[in-house]
C-alpha positions as CSV (number, residue, x, y, z in Angstrom):
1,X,7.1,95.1,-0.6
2,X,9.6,96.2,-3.4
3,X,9.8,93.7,-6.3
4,X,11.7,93.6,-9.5
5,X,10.4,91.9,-12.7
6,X,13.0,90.0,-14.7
7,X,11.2,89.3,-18.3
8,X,13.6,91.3,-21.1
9,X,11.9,90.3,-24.0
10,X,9.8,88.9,-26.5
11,X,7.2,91.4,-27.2
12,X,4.4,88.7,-26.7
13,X,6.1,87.5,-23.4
14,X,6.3,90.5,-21.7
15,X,2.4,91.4,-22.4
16,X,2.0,87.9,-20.8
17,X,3.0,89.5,-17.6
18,X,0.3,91.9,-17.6
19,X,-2.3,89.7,-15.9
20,X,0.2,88.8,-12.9
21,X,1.1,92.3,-12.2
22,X,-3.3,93.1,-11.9
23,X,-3.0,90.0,-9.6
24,X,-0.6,90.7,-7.7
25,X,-1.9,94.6,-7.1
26,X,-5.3,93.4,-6.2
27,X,-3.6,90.3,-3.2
28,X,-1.2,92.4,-1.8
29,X,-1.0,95.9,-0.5
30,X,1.7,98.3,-0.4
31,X,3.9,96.8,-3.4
32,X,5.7,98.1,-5.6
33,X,7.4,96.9,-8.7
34,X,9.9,97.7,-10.8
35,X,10.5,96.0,-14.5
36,X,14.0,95.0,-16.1
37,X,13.7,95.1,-20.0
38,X,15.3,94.8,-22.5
39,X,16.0,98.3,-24.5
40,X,14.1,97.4,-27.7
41,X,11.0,97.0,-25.4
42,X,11.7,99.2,-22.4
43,X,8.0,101.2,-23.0
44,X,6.0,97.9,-23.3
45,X,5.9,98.0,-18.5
46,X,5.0,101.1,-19.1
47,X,1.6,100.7,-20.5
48,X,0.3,98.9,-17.1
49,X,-0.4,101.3,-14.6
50,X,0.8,98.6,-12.2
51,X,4.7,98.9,-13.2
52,X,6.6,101.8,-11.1
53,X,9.7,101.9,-13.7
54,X,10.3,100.3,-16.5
55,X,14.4,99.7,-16.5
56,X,16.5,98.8,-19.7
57,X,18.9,96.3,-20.0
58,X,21.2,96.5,-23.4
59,X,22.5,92.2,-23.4
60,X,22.1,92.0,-26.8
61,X,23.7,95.1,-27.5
62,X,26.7,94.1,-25.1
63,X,26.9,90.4,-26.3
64,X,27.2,92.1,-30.0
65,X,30.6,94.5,-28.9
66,X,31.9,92.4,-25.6
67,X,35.1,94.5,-24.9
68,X,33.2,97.6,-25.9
69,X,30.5,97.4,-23.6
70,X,32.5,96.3,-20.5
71,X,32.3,99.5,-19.2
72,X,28.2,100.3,-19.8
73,X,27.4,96.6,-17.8
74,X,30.3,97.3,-14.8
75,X,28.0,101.0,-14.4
76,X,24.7,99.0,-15.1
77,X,24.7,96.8,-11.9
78,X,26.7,99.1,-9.8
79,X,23.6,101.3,-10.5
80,X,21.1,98.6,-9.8
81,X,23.1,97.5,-6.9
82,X,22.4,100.5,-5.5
83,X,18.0,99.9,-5.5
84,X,16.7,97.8,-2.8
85,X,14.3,94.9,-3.2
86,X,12.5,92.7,-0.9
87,X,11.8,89.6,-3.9
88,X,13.1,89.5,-7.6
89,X,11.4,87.6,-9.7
90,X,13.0,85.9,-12.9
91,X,9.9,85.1,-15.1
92,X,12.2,84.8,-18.0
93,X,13.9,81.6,-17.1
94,X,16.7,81.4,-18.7
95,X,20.7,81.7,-18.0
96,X,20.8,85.6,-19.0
97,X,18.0,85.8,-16.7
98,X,19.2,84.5,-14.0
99,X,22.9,85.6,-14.0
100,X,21.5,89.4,-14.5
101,X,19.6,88.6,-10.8
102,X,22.5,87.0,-9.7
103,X,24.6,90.3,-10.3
104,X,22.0,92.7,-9.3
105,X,21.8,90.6,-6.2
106,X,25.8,90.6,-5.1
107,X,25.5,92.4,-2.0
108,X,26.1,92.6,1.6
109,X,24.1,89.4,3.1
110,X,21.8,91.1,5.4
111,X,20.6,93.3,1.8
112,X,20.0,90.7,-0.5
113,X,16.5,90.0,-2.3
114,X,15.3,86.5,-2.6
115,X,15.4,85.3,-6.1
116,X,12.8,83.0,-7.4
117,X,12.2,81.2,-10.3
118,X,10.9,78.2,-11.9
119,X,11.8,74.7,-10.7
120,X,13.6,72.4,-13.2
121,X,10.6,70.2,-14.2
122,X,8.7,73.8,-15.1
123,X,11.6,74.6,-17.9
124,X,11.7,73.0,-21.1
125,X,15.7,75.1,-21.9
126,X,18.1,76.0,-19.9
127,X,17.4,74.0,-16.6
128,X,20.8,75.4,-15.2
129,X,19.1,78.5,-14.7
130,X,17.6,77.2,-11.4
131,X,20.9,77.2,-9.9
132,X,20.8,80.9,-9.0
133,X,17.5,81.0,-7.6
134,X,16.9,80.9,-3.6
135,X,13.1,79.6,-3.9
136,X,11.8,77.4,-6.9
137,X,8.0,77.5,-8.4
138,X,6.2,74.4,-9.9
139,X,3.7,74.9,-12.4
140,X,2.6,73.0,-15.2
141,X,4.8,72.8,-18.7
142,X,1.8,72.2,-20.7
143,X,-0.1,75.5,-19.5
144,X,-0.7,78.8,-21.1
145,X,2.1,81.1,-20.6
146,X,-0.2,83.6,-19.3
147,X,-1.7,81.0,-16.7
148,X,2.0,79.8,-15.9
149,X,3.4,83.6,-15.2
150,X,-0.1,84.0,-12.9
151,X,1.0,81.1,-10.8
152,X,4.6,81.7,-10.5
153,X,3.6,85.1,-9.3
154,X,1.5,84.0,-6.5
155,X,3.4,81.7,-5.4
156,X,6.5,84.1,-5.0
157,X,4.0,86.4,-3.1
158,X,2.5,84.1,-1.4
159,X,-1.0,84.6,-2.8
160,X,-4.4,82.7,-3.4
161,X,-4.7,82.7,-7.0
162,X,-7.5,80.9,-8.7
163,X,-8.4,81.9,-12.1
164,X,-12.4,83.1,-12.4
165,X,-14.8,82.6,-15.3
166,X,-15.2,85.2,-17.6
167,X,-12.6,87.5,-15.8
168,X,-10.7,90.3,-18.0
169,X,-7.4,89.2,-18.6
170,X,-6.5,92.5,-19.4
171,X,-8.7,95.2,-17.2
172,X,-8.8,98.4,-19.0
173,X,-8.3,100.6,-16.1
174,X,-4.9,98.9,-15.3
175,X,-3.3,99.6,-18.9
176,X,-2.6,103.0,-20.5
177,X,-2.3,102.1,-24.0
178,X,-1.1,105.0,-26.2
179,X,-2.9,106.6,-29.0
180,X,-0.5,108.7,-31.6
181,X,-1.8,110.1,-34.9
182,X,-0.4,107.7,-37.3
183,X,-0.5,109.3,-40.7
184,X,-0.8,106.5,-43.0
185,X,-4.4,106.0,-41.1
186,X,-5.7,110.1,-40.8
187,X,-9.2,110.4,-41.7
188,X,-8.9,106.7,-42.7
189,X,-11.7,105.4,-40.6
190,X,-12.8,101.5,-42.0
191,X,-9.3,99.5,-41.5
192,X,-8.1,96.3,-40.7
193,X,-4.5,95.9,-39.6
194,X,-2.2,93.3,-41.4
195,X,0.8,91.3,-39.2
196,X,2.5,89.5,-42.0
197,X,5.8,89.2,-40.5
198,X,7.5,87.3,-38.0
199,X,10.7,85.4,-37.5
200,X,9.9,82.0,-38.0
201,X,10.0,81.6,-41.6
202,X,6.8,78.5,-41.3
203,X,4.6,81.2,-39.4
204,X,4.3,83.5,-42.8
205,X,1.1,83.5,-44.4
206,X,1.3,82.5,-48.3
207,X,1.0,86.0,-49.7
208,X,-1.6,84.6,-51.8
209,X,-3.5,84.1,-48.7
210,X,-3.2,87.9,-48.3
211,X,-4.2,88.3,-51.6
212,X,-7.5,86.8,-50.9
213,X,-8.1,88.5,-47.7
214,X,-7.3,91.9,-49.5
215,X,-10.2,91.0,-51.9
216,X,-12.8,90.2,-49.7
217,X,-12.0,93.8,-47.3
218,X,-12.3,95.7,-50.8
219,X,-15.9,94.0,-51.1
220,X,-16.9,95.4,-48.2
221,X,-15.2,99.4,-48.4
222,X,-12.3,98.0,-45.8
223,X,-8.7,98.7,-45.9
224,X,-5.9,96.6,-44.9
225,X,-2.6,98.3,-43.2
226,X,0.2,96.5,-43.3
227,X,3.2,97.4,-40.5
228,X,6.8,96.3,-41.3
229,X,10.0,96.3,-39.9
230,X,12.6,94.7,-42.1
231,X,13.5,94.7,-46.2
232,X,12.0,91.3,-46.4
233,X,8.7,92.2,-44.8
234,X,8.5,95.8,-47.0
235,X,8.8,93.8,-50.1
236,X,6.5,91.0,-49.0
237,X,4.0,94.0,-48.0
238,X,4.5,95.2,-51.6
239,X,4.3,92.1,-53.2
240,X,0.5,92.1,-51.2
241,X,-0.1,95.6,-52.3
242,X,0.5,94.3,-56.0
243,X,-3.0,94.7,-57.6
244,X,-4.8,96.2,-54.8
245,X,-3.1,100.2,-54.4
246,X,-6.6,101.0,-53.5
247,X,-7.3,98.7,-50.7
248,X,-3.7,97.9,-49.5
249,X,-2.2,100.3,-47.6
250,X,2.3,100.0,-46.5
251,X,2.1,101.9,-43.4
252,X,5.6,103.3,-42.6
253,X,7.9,101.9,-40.1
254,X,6.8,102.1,-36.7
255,X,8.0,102.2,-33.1
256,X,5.8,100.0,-30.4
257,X,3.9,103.0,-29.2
258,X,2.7,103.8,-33.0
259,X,1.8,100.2,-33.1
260,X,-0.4,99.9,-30.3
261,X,-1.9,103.4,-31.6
262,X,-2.5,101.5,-35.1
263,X,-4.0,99.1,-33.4
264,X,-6.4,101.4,-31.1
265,X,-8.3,103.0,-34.1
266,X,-8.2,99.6,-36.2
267,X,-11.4,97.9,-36.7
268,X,-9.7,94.5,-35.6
269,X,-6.4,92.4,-36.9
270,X,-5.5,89.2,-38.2
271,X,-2.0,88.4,-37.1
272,X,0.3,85.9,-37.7
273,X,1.3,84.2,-34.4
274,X,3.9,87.0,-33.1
275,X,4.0,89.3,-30.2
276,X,2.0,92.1,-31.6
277,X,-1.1,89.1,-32.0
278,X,-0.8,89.8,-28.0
279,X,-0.9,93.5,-28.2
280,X,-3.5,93.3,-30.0
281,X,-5.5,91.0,-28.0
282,X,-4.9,92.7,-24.9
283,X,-6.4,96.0,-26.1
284,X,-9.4,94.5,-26.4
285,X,-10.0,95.0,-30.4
286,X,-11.3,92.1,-32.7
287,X,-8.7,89.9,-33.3
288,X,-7.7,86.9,-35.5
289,X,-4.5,84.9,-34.9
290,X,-3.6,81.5,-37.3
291,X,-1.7,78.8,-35.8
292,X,-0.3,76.7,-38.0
293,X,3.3,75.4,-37.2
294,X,2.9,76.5,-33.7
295,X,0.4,75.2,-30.8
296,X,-2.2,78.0,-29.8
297,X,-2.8,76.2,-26.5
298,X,0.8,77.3,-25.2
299,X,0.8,80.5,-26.7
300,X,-3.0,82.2,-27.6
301,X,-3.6,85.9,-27.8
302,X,-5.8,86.0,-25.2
303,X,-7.9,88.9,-25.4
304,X,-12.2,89.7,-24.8
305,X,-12.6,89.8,-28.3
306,X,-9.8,87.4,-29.5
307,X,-9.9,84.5,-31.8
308,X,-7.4,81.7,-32.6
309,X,-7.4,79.3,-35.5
310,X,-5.2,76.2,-35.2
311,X,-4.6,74.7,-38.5
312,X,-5.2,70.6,-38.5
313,X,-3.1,70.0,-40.9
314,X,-2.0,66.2,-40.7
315,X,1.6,67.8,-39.2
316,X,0.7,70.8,-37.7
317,X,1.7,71.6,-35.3
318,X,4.8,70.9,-36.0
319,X,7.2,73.3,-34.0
320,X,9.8,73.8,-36.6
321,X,10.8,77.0,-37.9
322,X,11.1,75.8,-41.4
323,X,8.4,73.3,-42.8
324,X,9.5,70.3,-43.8
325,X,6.2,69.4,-45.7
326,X,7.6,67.6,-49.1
327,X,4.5,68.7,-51.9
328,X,3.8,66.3,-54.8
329,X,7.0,65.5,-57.3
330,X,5.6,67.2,-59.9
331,X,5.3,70.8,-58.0
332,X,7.9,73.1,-57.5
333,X,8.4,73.8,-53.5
334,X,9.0,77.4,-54.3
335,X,6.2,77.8,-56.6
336,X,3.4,75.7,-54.6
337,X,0.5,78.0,-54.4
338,X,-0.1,77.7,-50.2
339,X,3.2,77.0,-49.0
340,X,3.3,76.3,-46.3
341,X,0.1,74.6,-47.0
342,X,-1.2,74.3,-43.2
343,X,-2.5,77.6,-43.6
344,X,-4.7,76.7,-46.7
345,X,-8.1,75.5,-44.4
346,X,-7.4,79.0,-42.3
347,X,-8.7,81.2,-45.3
348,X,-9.9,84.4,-46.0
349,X,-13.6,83.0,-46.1
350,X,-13.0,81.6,-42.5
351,X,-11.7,85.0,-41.1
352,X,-14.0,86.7,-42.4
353,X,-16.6,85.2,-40.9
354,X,-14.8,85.4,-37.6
355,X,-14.3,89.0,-37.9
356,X,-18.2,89.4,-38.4
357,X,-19.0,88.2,-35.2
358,X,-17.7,91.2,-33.8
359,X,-19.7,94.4,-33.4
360,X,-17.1,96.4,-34.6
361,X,-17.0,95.1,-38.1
362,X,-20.6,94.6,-38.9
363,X,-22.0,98.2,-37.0
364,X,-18.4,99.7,-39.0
C-alpha cells in the first residue's frame, strides 16, 4: 500500500506524526509512505526511518509572488500527478491541505487515491475542508494532537490501535536524528539548551526569568545555549547574556538539522511551548516545557524524559496571543517585572528541580 502524508508544517505538528507512522509500520505490511512538506521543513520526514521521501511543497512561497509562481505550482502537481497512491492522508486539516490533495488527486477515475480526513465535529477551523475528502475520521477535539494523529491513521488503514502503558512514543530505532559538530558547543560538554523564542508574543518567558535560570546553571558549572532565528530573538538572547558572558552562550543561527544536533549533546532543555519543545522531547533528552497562555493537555512535548509545567495562573490558559492581564495602576505594563506574569510560579527554582530528577543532570 502506497500512502502520502499531507502535514506541511508547524515544526511541532509534523514531529506529532512520528508515532502514527511507527504505528502504522508495525499494523500493516508492505506500505510505503511518502511525506508532502512544506520547504522550510522538508528534512524533518526524514528523520523517521519510516518516511520513503520527504516531498516539498513551496505555498507560502507561491501565496507571497502569485503570478510568479504560476508556473513552479502548474509543474508541481503535473509532477505529483504523475506518483501513484492507494490512500492520501490529509492530517493537516485545513483548506491548503485539502485543495493540494484535491489537485494531486485530479486524475483518470479508475487512478485516483482515496482522500481522508477529519470529520467536521473533529475540526475546530476550517470545517470546509471536509468537502474534498472521500472518507471522514472522528476523533475527539479535546485529545492530544499526538493521540488524535494516531487515531486518524488507523482508522484510514483500517488498524487496531489502542494506546499501551508505558510505550515509547518515539522508539529510537525508528528515528535517525542527526548529529553535526556545532561550533559554539566543541569541547563544551556541561550545557543546557535555551528556546526563548516563539511567535506568540504571551508564550515568551520574562527575560528576567532567564536571568534567574542563568544564575542558578552558573552555580552548578552549567551553560546555557541560546538558538535564535530572528533580530528580535538575537537581541532578546543578548539582553539574557547581559551580565552572564561566562555562562550564556548566543549560539549562531541554525538550520533544523543543527538544531536537533544541539539538542543531541545537550544535557536537557527548557523550552518555551514551540515546535522545537517536541524535538526535543522526542529525542529522548531531559526536557522542561512552561505552559502558560497555552493548554499543555492539547499540545505537550511528549517525550521519556519530558516534563510540562502548566502555569495556574487565575487566567491561564488563556489562548491569546497577546496577554490581556491589566497589572496594578500604579505599575508600568512595560516595566512590570514578570510580564506576562503567568510564568512567575514556573521559576527557575521549580526547573531546576525538575531537571535534577534526571540522571543526566545530577551524574553530569
Amino acid at each position: 500500500m502506497k500512502i502520502l502524508l499531507i502535514k506541511q508544517s508547524s515544526l511541532g505538528d509534523l514531529i506529532h506524526c512520528f508515532p502514527a507512522i511507527s504505528d502504522l509500520h508495525r499494523s500493516v505490511k508492505n506500505v510505503q509512505i511518502d511525506w508532502l512538506v512544506e520547504q522550510a521543513f522538508v528534512d524533518v520526514p526524514k528523520w523517521h526511518k519510516g518516511v520513503n521521501q520527504s516531498i516539498p511543497i513551496s505555498i507560502r512561497e507561491w501565496r507571497r509572488a502569485k503570478r510568479k509562481s504560476l508556473p513552479a505550482l502548474k509543474e508541481f502537481i503535473k509532477s505529483m500527478k504523475q506518483r501513484e497512491y492507494d490512500l492520501i492522508i490529509d492530517a493537516q486539516a485545513l483548506i491548503k491541505s485539502a485543495l493540494a490533495a484535491k489537485f494531486i488527486n485530479n486524475k483518470a477515475k479508475n487512478q485516483r487515491a482515496k482522500i481522508i480526513g477529519l470529520d467536521r465535529a473533529s475540526l475546530r477551523t476550517e470545517k470546509i475542508a471536509t468537502l474534498f475528502y472521500h472518507k471522514k475520521i472522528s476523533v475527539p477535539l479535546q485529545m492530544h494532537a499526538i493521540e488524535r494523529v494516531r487515531r486518524l491513521f488507523a482508522a484510514a488503514c483500517n488498524y487496531e490501535y489502542e494506546p499501551i502503558a508505558n510505550e515509547a512514543l518515539f522508539p529510537t530505532d525508528d528515528l535517525l536524528f542527526p548529529n553535526e559538530n556545532i561550533e559554539c558547543t566543541d569541547g563544551l560538554s556541561n550545557y543546557i539548551v535555551g528556546i526563548h523564542s516563539t511567535t506568540w508574543e504571551s508564550k515568551h518567558l520574562p527575560t528576567i526569568w532567564w536571568k534567574d535560570m542563568a544564575q542558578k546553571l552558573q552555580q552548578q558549572e552549567i551553560k546555557l545555549v541560546l538558538p535564535w532565528y530572528s533580530e528580535a530573538d538575537l537581541e532578546r538572547a543578548k539582553n539574557i547574556q547581559q551580565g552572564f558572558s561566562d555562562t550564556v552562550i548566543i549560539a549562531p543561527k541554525l538550520n533544523l538539522n543543527q538544531m536537533a544536533s544541539l539538542f543531541q549533546s545537550a544535557l536537557g532543555s527548557i523550552c518555551v511551548d514551540t515546535g522545537f519543545a517536541h524535538i526535543s522531547a522526542a529525542m529522548g533528552i531531559p526536557t522542561i516545557a512552561l505552559y502558560g497562555s497555552t493548554n499543555k493537555e492539547l499540545t505537550a512535548a511528549l517525550g521519556e524524559k519530558s516534563t510540562n509545567l502548566q502555569s495556574t495562573f487565575h487566567c491561564a490558559p488563556c489562548m491569546r496571543q497577546r496577554c490581556q492581564y491589566e497589572p496594578e495602576p500604579t505599575t508600568e505594563k512595560n516595566s512590570h517585572p514578570y510580564f506576562p506574569p503567568c510564568y512567575k510560579e514556573l521559576n527557575a527554582e521549580l526547573v531546576w528541580q525538575e531537571l535534577c530528577k534526571n540522571d543526566n543532570i545530577t551524574n553530569k
